[in-house]
N, C-alpha and C positions, 0 to 999 in steps of 0.2 A: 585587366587590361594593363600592359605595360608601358606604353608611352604612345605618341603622334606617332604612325604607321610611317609619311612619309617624310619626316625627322630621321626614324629610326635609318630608311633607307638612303635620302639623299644628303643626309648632313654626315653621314660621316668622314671621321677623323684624318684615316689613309684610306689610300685606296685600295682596293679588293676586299674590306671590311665592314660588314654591318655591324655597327655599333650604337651606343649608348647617344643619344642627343647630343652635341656639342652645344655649348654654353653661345656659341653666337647665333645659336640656330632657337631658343630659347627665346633669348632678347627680345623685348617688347611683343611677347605673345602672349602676355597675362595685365591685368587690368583691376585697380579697384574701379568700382563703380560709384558717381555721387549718386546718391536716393534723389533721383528725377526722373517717375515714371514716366510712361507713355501713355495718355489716355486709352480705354481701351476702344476698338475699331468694331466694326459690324459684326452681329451676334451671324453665324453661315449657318445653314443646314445641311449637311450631308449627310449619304445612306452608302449603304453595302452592301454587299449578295454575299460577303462571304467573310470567315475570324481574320481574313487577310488580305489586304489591300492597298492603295496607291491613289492619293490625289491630288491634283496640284492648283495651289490659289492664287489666285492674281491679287495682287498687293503692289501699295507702292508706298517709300518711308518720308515723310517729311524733311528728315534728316539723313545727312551722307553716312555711308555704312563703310570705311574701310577697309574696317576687318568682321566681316557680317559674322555673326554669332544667331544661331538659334536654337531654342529650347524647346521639348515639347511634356506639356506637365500630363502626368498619367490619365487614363483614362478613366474615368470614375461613373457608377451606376448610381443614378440617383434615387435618396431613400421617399419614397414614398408613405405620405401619412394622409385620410379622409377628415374631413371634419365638417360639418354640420357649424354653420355662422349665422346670427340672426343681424338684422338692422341695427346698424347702429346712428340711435337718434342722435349723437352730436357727432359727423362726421369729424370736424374738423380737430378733434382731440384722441386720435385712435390709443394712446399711453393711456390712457384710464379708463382699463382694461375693465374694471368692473361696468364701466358706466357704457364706453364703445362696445361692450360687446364679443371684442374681438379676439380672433383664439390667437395662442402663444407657441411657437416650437422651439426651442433651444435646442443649438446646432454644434457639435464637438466642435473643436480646432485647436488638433493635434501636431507637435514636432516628434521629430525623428532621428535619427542618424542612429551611429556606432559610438563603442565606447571608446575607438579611436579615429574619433574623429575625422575620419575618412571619406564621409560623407554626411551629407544632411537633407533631411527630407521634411519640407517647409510648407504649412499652408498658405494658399496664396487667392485663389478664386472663388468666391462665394458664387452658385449658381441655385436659383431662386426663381420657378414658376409654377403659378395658379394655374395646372394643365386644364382642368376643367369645372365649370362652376355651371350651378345654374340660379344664382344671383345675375341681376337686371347689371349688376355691376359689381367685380371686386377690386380690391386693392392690398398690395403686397408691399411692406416696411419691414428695409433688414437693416442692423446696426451689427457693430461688434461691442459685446457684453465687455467695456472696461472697465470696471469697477467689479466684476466676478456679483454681482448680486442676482444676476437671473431676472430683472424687471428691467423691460425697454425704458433710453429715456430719449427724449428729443436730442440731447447733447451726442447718443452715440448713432445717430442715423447715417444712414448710407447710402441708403438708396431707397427709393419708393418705382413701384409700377401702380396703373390700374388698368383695366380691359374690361370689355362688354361682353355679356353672354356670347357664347359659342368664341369667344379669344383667349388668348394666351397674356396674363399678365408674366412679365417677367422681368427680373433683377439680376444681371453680371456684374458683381463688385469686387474691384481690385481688393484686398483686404493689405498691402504692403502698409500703408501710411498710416492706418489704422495700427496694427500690428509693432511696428516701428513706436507708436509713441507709446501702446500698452501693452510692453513686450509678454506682460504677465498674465493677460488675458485668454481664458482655454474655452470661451464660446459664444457665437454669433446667435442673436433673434431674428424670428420672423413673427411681424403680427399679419393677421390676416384679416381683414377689415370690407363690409359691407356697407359701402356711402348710400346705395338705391335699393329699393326693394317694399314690402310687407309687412309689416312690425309684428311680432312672433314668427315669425318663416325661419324654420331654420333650413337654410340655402346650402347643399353639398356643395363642399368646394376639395381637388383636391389637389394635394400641394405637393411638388418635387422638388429635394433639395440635394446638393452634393459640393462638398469644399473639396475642388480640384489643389493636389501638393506638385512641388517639383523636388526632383531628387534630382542634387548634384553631388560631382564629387570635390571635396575643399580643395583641395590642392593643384587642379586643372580648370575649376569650375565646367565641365563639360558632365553633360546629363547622363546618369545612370539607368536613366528609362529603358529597360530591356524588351520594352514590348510596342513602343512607338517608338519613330525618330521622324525627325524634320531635318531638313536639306536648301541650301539656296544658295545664290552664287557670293563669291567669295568679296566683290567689291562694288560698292553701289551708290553712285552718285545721287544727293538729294532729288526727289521727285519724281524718280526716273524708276518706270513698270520692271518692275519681275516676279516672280513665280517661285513659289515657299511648296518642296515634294515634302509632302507628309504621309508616312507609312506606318502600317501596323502589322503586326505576327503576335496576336490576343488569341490565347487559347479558351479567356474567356469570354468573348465576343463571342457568345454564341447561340441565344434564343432569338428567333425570330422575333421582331419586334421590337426587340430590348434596343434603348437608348440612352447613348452612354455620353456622359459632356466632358470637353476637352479644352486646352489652350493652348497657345503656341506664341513664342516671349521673342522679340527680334528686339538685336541690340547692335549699338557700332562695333564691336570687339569681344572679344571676349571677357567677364566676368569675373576676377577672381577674387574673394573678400573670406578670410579663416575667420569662420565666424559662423556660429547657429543661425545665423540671418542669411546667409550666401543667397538664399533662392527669393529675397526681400527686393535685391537689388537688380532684380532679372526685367527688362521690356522696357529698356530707355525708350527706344524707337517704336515699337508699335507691339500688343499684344493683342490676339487674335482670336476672340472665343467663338468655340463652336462645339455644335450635337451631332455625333456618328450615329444613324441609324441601320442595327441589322434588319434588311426588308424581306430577307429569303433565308430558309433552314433545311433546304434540301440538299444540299451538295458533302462531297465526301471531306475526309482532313487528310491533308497530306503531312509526310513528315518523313525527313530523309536523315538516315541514322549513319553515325561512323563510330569509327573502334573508341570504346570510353568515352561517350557522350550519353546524357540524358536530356530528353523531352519531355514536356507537359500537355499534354492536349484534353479537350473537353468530347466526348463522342453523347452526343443525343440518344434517346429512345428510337428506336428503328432505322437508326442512321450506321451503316456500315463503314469499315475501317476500311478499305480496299488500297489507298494508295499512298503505304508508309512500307518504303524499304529500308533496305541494306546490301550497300553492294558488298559481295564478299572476293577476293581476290584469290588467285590461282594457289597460293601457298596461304590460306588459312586453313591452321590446324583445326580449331574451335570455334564455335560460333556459341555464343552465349544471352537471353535477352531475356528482360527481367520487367514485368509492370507491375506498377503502385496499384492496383486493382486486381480484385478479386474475381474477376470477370474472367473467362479461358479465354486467350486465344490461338492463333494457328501462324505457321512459319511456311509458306509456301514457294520453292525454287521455281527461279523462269532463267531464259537464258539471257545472258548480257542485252540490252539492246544493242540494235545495228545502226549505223547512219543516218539517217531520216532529214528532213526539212524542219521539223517541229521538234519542240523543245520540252510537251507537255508530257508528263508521267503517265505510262497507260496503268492499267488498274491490273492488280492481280490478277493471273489466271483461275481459270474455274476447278481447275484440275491440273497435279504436277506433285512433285515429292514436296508429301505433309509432315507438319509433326505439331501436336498440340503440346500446349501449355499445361504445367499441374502444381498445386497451388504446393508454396511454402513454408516454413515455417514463422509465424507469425504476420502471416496475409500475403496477397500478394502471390503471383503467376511467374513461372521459369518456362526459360525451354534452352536446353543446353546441347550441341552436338559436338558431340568430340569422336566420330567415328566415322570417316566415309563422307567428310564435309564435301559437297560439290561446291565447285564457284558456280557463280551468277547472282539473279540479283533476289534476294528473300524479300520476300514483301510478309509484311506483319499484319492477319487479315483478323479483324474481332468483329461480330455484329453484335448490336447491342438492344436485340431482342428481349422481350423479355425483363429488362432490367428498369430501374428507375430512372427517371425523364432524364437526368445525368449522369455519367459514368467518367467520373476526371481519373484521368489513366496519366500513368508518369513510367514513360518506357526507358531503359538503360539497355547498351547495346556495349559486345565485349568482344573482340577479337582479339587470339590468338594468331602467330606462324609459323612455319615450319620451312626451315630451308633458308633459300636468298629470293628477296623482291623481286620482280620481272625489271629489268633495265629500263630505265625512263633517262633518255640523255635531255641536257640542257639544251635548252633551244623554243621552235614555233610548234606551235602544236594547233590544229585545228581541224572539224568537222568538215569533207569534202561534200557533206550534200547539204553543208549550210553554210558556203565559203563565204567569208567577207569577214571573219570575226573569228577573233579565238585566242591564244594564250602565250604567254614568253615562259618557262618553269627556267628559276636558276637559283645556284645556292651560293653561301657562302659563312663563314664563323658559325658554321651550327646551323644557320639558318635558312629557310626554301620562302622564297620570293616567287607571286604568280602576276603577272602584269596583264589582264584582260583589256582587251580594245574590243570597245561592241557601240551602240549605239544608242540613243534615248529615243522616247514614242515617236517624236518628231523626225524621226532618221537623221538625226546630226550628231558627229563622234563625240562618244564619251569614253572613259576609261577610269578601272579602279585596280587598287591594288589589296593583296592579301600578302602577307607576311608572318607566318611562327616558324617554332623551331623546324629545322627538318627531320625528316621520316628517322625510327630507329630504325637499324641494321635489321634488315629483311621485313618488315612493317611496307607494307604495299597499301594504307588508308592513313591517307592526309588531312586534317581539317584546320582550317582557320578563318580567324576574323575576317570581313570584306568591309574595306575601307573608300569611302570617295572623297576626295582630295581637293580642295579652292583653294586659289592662290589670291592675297591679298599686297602684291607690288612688290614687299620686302620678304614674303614667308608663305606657309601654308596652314593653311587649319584642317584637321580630319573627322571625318564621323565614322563610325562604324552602321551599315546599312545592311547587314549581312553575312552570309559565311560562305563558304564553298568548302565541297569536299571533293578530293581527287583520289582514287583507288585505279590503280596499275592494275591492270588486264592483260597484258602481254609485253610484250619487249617493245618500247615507245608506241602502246596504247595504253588508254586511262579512259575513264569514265569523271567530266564534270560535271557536278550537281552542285547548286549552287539556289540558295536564298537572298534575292536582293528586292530590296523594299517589301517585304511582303510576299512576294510571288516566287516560288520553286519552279525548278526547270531542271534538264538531266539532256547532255549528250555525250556520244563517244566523239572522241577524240583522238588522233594519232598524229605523228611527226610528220609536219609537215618541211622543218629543216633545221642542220643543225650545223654549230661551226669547225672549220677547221684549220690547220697551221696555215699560215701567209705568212708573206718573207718582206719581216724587218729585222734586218741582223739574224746572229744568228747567237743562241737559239731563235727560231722562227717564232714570232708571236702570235698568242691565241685572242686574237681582239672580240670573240663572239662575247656576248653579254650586254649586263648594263652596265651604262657611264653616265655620270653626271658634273655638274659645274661647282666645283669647293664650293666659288666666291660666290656664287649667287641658288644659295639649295633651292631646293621644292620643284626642280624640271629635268628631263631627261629624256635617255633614248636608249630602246633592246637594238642592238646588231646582232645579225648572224652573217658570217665573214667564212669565206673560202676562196682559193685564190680565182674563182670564175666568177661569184655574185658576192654583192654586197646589199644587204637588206636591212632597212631603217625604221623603226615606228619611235617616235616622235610622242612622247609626253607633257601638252604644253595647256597654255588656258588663252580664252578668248576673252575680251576687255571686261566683261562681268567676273571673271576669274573663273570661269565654269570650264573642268577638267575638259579637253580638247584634243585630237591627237591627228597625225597628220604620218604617211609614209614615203617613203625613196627607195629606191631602187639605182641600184650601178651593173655593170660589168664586170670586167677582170679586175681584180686585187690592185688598186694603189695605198702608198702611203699616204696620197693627196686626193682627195675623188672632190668633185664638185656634181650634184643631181639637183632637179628638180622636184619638186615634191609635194604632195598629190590631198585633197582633202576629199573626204569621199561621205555620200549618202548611201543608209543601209538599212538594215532592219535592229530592232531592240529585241532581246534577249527572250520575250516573249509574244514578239510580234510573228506574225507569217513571214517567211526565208520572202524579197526582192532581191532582182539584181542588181548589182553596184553601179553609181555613178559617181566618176571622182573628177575630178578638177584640177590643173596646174593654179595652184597660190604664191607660190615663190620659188626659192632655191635654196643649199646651205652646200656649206665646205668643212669637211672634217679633214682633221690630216692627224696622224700618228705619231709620236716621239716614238714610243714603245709598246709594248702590253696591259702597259696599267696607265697611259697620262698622251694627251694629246692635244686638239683644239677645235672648236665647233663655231664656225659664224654662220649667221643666217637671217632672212627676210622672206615673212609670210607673211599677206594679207589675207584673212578670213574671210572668203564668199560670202552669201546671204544663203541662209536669213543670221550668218554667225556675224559677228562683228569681233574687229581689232588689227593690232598687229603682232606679230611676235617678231622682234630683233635682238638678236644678241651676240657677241664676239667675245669669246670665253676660252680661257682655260679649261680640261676635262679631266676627269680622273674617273679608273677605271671601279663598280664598285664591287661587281660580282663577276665569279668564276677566274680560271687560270690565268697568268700572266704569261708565259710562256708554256712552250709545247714539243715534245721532240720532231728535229727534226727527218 
């Protein structure tokens, strides 16, 4: 990751250039932290139907959040160990172990990082339950071992549970304060302790334990968790409810049953401390522990492949592979695809999809041009075509019949081209049997910008953005990070929730496929409008693109400009800072337009296609100097259920595409 997505796009320098972050766009967006945790908050239960998912907790901070920061520490399978405990006749002395009775588990607690320091991967949550006993009564004491000798004492306790037959004793311990005072300490006890019972009974008890880490990175403090992320709004006044999206894409989330424990660190700002301690200093505001359970093991994996990327995925015993493609584009020469398993499998052509309402991946055909897998040298399945490639879309089909209860496959996908890419002009692009939503594509220094407007479950507008380099010279398959964007007053902070991929079909058609939070989705898409010359001086100026405000970064607006319409999407946040977007519409071509403009309800991304309901909220006035620089005022009040205002009277500068155009 190279820096803040929308840094990269709305802070820069001059106009018509994506650049490098400017130093006032930096400014007070980094933070040490004082060591003043946050108690931790209600142990949740959650379950899952599937390695990938999306859920959202109602929460509220004690303390005001600014610049809201959240973390999500990896997901971790707890180690399970039995033991057989008898009575212990002096309860009230469970450390003298010989006499209580009681059994002992020492528990790693291990650091992390790079040898350059790049990042650090910290233990942080002791999580500790007597899942099942059939003692009248147990009780569970955890400490952290500082003094390294491996015997409990009272001086290092932590935390105690106890529960009655057929309950759950359990212990969530912050380990930060602990950690902090005996940085040299490498492992946590559990005794496990029988106060009621039979004297010689030995009472099965058995115990789950797992020290959840966070991985950051020192120099941004933002998580490097590549298989969960957490989301929430960008500013938040003390006491006041909102709702923390927490996602996962676990390839090993994946036996029925299995539960796996997690946490989630909310802070006022963001974190920055250069230090092996970085993830010590994480949950001023509130830390959130909880257990993902997988409840169901039937369903397929999906997995959507682009030119030089690899995937990890877990396939089950009698679980088929059916819906992991790759779309291949009309000038691929080669198609090349390669898994970390030994397992065969098969590449099967369909044709493009078409249009549709829905956004779900359908499953490989049963029949269609095959070509199997044949193993490598040194392990490992190929399938290479370099003769007679058809486009469409290759679905990568493997069942795993046959094989052992797990099959971790790690697929790499390679395209070649031949020739020039299909033309994809800058502009709106969107599915017409799922209108309401869809994409701005624009480039500029190298770089291809996608600006999606779609909506969240609740049908109220959200928006994110993607940003890498752009396509090489005849390279028709795009991919990049997917970014979602809060604004905290002065700034913006980013997450990465996703990627998208775009692969050119024809002359301004593409196919998006796209992972956000968890959930894949795929449609075609075509032009639905593009800009062209209007007359301010001469040369004529090409005002289609984005612009944004120097003086005040992190908001913005796509034009597409002709001299008959002018069309507006509006990049903004509502009083929580939760990304927001709003559109206009004008007429013929002025230097000056004044429109009203419109907040609309719709469908999310993997919701069923409704149709639009939009609303007048306010108005704004753009007016032009030139091609690259002009000015933006404006007044929106945000309907319900959104709240806020947006006003602002700005300066603009132009960031992407031409400045002028012939006339």
């Amino acid at each position: 990751m190279t820096g803040p997505i929308a840094r990269l796009v709305w802070c820069a320098a001059a106009a018509g250039a994506i650049s490098t972050p400017a130093a006032f766009c930096m400014a007070s967006a980094l933070h040490v932290a004082p060591a003043v945790i946050a108690p931790l908050s209600s142990f949740r239960e959650l379950d899952t139907a599937d390695e990938k998912g999306l859920v959202q907790m109602d929460t509220v901070s004690a303390i005001a959040l600014p610049k809201a920061s959240f973390t999500a520490a990896e997901l971790t399978d707890p180690d399970r160990s039995q033991y057989g405990v008898q009575l212990d006749p002096a309860p009230d002395n469970p450390f003298d172990i010989g006499q209580s009775k009681a059994a002992l588990k020492l528990i790693p607690v291990t650091y992390g990082g790079d040898v350059f320091f790049t990042y650090s991967r910290v233990p942080r949550i002791a999580v500790v339950e007597a899942a099942s006993s059939t003692a009248p009564e147990v009780r569970v004491h955890v400490g952290l071992d500082s003094n390294g000798d491996g015997v409990p004492q009272p001086s290092e306790l932590l935390c105690e549970a106890q529960a009655d037959a057929g309950q759950t004793a359990r212990c969530v311990t912050d380990l930060a304060q602990a950690l902090s005072a005996s940085p040299e300490a490498t492992q946590a006890w559990v005794l496990i302790d029988v106060p009621q019972g039979s004297p010689n009974t030995a009472y099965a008890v058995t115990l789950d334990t797992a020290v959840l880490h966070v991985e950051v990175a020192t120099l941004t403090g933002h998580s490097t968790n590549q298989y969960q992320t957490v989301t929430g709004p960008g500013q938040i006044s003390a006491e006041t409810p909102f709702s923390l999206r927490f996602s996962w894409h676990d390839p090993y989330l994946q036996r029925q049953g299995q539960r796996s424990f997690g946490a989630i660190f909310v802070d006022p700002e963001p974190v920055l401390d250069v230090s092996a301690s970085l993830g010590l200093t994480l949950g001023q505001a509130e830390i959130v522990p909880f257990a993902l359970t997988r409840t169901d093991s039937s369903d397929d994996v999906v997995l959507i492949g682009a030119s030089d990327t690899r995937n990890d995925m877990l396939i089950r015993k009698n679980q088929p592979l059916r819906h992991a493609f790759i779309d291949v584009p009309p000038n691929a020469a080669t198609l090349r695809i390669e898994a970390g398993s030994a397992s065969p499998f098969f590449l099967i052509r369909a044709d493009f999809p078409q249009p549709t309402s829905a956004t779900e991946i359908a499953a490989a055909p049963q029949r269609g041009a095959m070509f199997r897998s044949a193993l490598v040298p040194g392990g490992g399945q190929r399938v290479l075509i370099d003769n007679g490639l058809e486009p469409g879309r290759w679905y990568i089909v493997m069942s795993s019949d046959g094989v052992a209860e797990e099959n971790y496959a790690s697929f790499a996908t390679y395209l070649t081209y031949a020739g020039d890419a299909p033309t994809l002009a800058p502009g709106a692009y969107f599915n017409p049997a799922r209108a309401g939503h869809g994409i701005f594509v624009s480039q500029a220094s190298g770089q291809q910008l996608v600006d999606w407007y779609t909506y969240l479950e609740d049908g109220t507008p959200t928006w994110y953005i993607a940003q890498n380099i752009a396509p090489a010279v005849g390279a028709s398959s795009w991919t990049s990070p997917l970014y979602r964007v809060t604004w905290h007053g002065d700034g913006t902070s980013y997450d990465q929730i996703g990627f998208v991929v775009l692969t050119s079909t024809g002359t301004n058609t593409l196919i998006f496929s796209w992972n956000l939070e968890g959930t894949y989705g795929s449609e075609p898409f075509q032009l639905l409008a593009t800009g062209s010359c209007v007359g301010i001086g001469s040369p004529h100026a090409a005002v289609s693109g984005m612009w944004f405000p120097p003086a005040q970064a992190g908001y913005g607006f796509d034009v597409v400009a002709t001299s008959d319409v002018q069309f507006f999407a509006l990049y903004i946040y509502d009083r929580l800072g939760v990304p927001r977007w709003a559109v206009g519409q004008s007429g013929t071509f002025a230097t000056q337009t004044a429109l009203p403009i419109l907040q609309s309800i719709g469908f999310c991304p993997s919701c069923a296609f409704t149709q639009l309901t939009s609303t007048t909220i306010g108005s704004m006035v753009v007016s032009y100097a030139d091609g690259v620089s002009g000015h933006l005022s404006s007044y929106f009040q945000f309907n319900a259920p959104l709240g806020g205002t947006w006003t602002v009277d700005q300066q603009i500068a132009k960031l992407t595409g031409p400045a002028t155009c012939a006339d």
